[in-house]
C-alpha positions in Angstrom: 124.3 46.7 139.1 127.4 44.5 139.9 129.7 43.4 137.3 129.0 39.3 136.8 132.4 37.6 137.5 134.6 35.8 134.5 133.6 32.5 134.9 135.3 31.0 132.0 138.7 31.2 129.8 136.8 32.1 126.5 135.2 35.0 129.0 138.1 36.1 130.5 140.4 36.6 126.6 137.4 38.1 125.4 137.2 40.5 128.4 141.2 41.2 128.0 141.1 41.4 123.9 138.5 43.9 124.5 140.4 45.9 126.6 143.4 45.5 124.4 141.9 47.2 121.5 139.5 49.9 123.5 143.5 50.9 125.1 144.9 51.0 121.3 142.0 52.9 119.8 142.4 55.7 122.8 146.1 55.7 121.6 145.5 56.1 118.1 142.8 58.7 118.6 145.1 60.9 120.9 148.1 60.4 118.4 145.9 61.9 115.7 144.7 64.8 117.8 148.4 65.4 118.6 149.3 65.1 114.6 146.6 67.8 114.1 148.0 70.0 116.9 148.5 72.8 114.1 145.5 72.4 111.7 143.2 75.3 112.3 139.6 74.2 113.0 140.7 71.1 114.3 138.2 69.2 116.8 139.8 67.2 118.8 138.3 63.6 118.8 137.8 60.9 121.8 137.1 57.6 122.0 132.7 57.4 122.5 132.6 54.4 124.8 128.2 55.3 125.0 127.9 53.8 121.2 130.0 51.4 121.3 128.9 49.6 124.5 125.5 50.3 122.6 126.8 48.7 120.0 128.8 45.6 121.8 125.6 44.7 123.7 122.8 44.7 121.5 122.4 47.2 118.7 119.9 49.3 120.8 119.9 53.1 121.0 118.8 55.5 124.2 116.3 57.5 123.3 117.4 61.1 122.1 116.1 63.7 124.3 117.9 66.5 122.4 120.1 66.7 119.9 123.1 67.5 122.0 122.5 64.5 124.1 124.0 61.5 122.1 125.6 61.6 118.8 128.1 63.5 116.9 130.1 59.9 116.3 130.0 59.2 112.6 134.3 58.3 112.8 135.2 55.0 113.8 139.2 53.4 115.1 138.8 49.7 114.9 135.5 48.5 116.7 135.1 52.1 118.3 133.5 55.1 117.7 135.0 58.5 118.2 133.1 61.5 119.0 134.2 65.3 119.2 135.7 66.2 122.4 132.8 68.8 123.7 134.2 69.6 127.1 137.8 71.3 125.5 137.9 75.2 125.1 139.8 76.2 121.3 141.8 78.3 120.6 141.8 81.6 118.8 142.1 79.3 115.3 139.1 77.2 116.2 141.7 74.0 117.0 140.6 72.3 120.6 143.5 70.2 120.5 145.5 70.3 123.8 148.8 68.5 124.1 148.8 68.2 127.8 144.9 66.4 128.1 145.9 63.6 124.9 149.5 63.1 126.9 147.5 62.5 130.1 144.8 60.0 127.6 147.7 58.9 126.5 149.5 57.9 129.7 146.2 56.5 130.7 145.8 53.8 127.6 149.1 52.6 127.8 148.7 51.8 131.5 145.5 49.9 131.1 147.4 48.1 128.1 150.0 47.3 130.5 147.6 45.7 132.8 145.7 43.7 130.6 149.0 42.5 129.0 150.6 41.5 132.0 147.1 39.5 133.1 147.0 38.2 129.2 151.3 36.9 130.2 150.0 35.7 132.9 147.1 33.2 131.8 149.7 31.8 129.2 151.9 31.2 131.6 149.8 29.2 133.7 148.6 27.2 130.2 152.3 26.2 129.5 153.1 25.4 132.7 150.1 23.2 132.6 151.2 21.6 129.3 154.8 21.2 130.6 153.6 19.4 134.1 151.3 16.8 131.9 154.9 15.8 130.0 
């Protein structure tokens, strides 16, 4: 299904506030996996994108096949949920916290914060020069 385009300003800051905060709450959750790089039995923790667009567009669940399917999400950063990062092999003291993978999350959320900022500076820039043209 194609993505519908922005048609409005209201649209377009809610689109960009949105990926503002999803690009924070990566940050935050790979800044507290790297804080907990010592703590045995540690699970590292990702940002659950699955709930939360559940959440963001209508409340409504997908059915639950098997109880490894969906779930596992009771933490929350901000307006997002966090799950346990299945996918990450731990270590002999049961920690699955790896510095190099939350670097490389983290390199990731600061560029799409980057991005968004430099489109949010960019739609101001057009408002003022629009208020400073009317003058």
């Amino acid at each position: 299904m194609p993505l519908s385009p922005i048609t409005s300003d209201a649209q377009m800051m809610s689109a960009l506030r949105q990926t503002l905060s999803r690009a924070a709450a990566k940050q935050v959750v790979s800044a507290s996996n790297l804080a907990n790089l010592s703590t045995p039995g540690y699970k590292a923790q990702e940002v659950d994108f699955d709930t939360t667009l559940d959440q963001q567009v209508g409340g409504g669940r997908l059915a639950v096949t098997n109880s490894r399917h969906i779930g596992g999400g009771d933490q929350s950063v901000g307006e997002y949920q966090t799950r346990t990062s299945e996918d990450v092999a731990g270590r002999r003291d049961g920690n699955t916290v790896q510095v190099d993978r939350e670097l490389l999350n983290m390199t990731r959320a600061a560029g799409e914060f980057a991005r968004a900022q430099t489109a949010l500076a960019a739609k101001f820039r057009l408002v003022r020069y629009a208020i400073n043209e009317s003058r």
